[in-house]
C-alpha positions in Angstrom: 2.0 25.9 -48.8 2.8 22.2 -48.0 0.6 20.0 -46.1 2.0 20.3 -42.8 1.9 24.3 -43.5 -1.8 23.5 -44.5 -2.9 22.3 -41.7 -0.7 24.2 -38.8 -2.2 26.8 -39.9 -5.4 26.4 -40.1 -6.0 23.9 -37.1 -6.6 26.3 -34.4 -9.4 28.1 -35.9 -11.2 24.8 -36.9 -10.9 23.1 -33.7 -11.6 26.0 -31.8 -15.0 26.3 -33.8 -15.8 22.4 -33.0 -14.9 23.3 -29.1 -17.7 26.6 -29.4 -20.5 24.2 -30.6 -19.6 21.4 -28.6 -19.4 23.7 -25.4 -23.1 24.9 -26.0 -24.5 21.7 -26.2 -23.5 21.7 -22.8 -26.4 24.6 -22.3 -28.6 22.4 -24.4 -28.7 19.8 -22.3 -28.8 21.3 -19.3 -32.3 23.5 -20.5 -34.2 20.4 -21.2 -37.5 20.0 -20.1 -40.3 17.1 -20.6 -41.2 19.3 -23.8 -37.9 17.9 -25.7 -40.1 14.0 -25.8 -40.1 13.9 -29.9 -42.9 11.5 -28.3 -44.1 9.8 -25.4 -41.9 6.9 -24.6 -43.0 3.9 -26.8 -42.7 0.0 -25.2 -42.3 -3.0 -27.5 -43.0 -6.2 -26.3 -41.1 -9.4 -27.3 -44.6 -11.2 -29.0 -44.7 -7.4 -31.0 -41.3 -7.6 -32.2 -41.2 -11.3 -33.4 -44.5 -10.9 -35.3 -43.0 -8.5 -37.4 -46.5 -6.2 -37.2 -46.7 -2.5 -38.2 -46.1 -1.6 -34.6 -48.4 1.5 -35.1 -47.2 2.9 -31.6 -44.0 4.2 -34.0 -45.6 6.8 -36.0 -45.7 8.7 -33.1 -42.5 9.8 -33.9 -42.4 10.2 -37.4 -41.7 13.5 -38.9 -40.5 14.4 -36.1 -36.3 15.3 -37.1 -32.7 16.2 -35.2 -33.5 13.5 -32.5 -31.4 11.4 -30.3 -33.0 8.3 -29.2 -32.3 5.4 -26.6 -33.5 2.1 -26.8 -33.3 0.4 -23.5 -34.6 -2.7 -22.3 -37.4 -2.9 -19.3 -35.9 -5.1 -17.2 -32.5 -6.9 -16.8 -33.4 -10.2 -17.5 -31.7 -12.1 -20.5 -28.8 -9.5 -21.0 -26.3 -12.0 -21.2 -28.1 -13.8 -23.9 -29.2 -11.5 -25.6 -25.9 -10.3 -26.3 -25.1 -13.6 -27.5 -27.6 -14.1 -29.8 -26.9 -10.8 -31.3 -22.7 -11.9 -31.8 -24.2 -15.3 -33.1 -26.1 -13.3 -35.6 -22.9 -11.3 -36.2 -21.0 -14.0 -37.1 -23.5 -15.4 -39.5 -23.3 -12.0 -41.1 -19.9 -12.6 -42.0 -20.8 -16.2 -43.1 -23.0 -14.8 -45.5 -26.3 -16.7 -43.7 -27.7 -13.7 -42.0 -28.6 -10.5 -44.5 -29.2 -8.0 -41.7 -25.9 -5.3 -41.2 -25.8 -5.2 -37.5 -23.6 -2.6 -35.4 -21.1 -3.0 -33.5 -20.9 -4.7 -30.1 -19.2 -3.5 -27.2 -19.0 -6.0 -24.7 -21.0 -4.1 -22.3 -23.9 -5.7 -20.0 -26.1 -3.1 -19.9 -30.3 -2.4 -20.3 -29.5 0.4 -22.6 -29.4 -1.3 -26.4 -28.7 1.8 -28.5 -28.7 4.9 -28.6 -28.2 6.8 -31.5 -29.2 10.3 -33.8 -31.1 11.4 -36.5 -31.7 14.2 -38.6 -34.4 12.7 -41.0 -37.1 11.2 -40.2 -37.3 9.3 -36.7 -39.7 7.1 -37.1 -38.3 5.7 -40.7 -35.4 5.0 -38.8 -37.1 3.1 -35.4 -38.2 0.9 -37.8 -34.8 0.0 -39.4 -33.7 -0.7 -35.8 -37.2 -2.3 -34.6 -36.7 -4.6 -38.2 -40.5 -4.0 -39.7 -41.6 -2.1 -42.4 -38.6 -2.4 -43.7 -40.2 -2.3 -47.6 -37.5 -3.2 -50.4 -34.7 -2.5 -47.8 -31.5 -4.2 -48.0 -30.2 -4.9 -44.8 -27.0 -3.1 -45.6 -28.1 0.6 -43.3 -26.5 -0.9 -39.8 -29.7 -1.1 -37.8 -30.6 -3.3 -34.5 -33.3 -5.2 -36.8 -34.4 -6.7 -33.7 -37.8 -8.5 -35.3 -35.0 -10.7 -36.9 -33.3 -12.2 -34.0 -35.2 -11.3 -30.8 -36.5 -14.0 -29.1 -39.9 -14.2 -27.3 -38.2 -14.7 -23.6 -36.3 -11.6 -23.8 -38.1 -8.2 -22.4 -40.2 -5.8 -24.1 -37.9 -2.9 -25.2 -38.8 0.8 -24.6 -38.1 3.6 -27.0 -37.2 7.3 -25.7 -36.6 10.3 -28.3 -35.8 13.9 -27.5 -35.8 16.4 -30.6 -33.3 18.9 -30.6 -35.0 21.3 -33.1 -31.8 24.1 -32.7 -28.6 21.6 -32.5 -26.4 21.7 -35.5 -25.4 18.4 -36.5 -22.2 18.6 -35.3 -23.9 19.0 -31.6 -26.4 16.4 -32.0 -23.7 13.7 -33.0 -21.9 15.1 -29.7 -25.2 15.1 -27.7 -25.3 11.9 -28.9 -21.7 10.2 -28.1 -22.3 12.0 -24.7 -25.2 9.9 -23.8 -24.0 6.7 -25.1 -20.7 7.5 -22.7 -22.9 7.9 -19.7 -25.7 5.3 -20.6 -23.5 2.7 -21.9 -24.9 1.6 -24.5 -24.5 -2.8 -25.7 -24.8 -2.0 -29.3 -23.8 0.5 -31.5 -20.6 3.6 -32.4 -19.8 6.3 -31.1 -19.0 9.3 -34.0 -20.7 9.8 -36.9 -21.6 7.5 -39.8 -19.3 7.7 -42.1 -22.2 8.4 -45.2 
């Protein structure tokens, strides 16, 4: 059978399996309750973030796996700026004077940073994005690494996490681009990493 045999045939089935899960992520979403918090909401001031400290309030989520979480800012001011900073910091990336692999940026004012997915451990990953405890790590996972660019006059940044114990991975990335169309997001992909 030739490619285009290949994959006429087989297309139907396949996407109609994708359509299944992503329809009941629909009834995921719709059931949520309070109870899906991985954790209590976590805020991060500016003076928190620049210090580079443990930020202890973080290993609220850890352990805690299949989450999507939004990072949002608590109050509009500095959006502009901030999103220049973080395309400055870009732009040294590509210089070579700036280590830190950033995500993309979409060219949206918004108070909603990131939001993004997980099926490891959250709280490993907050702290890619927050920039601290970041051990031996490279720079090269593309994170927010906020601690290295934030600046004290921007706001404190609040973390939200709901764990989605039953969703497939296939629904969580969907869950996932679903949210980031509705909250749009200033930072960050839609669709799945391509590890």
């Amino acid at each position: 059978m030739d490619l285009l045999e290949t994959i006429k045939t087989n297309y139907s089935s396949i996407a109609d399996a994708l359509i299944k899960e992503q329809t009941e992520t629909k009834g995921i979403v719709a059931n949520m309750t309070s109870e899906m918090f991985a954790a209590e909401p976590v805020v991060i001031t500016s003076e928190q973030l620049i210090s580079g400290s443990d930020l202890k309030e973080i290993e609220a989520f850890s352990r805690k796996k299949n989450c999507v979480y939004i990072i949002t800012l608590e109050n509009e001011n500095c959006i502009s700026e901030i999103k220049t900073t973080f395309e400055l910091r870009k732009k040294e990336k590509s210089k070579h004077k700036f280590q830190w692999n950033l995500p993309k940026s979409n060219g949206i004012n918004s108070c909603t940073l990131y939001v993004g997915s997980t099926q490891d451990d959250l709280a490993k990953r907050l702290y890619q994005h927050l920039g601290v405890n970041l051990g031996k790590q490279s720079g090269s996972t593309y994170a927010l690494y906020l601690s290295k660019w934030w600046k004290k006059e921007f706001p404190a940044v609040k973390i939200s996490a709901f764990q989605f114990t039953e969703a497939s991975k296939t629904q969580l990335q969907f869950i996932e681009d679903t949210f980031s169309e509705i909250l749009k997001p200033m930072f960050g992909k839609r669709g799945p990493n391509t590890k």
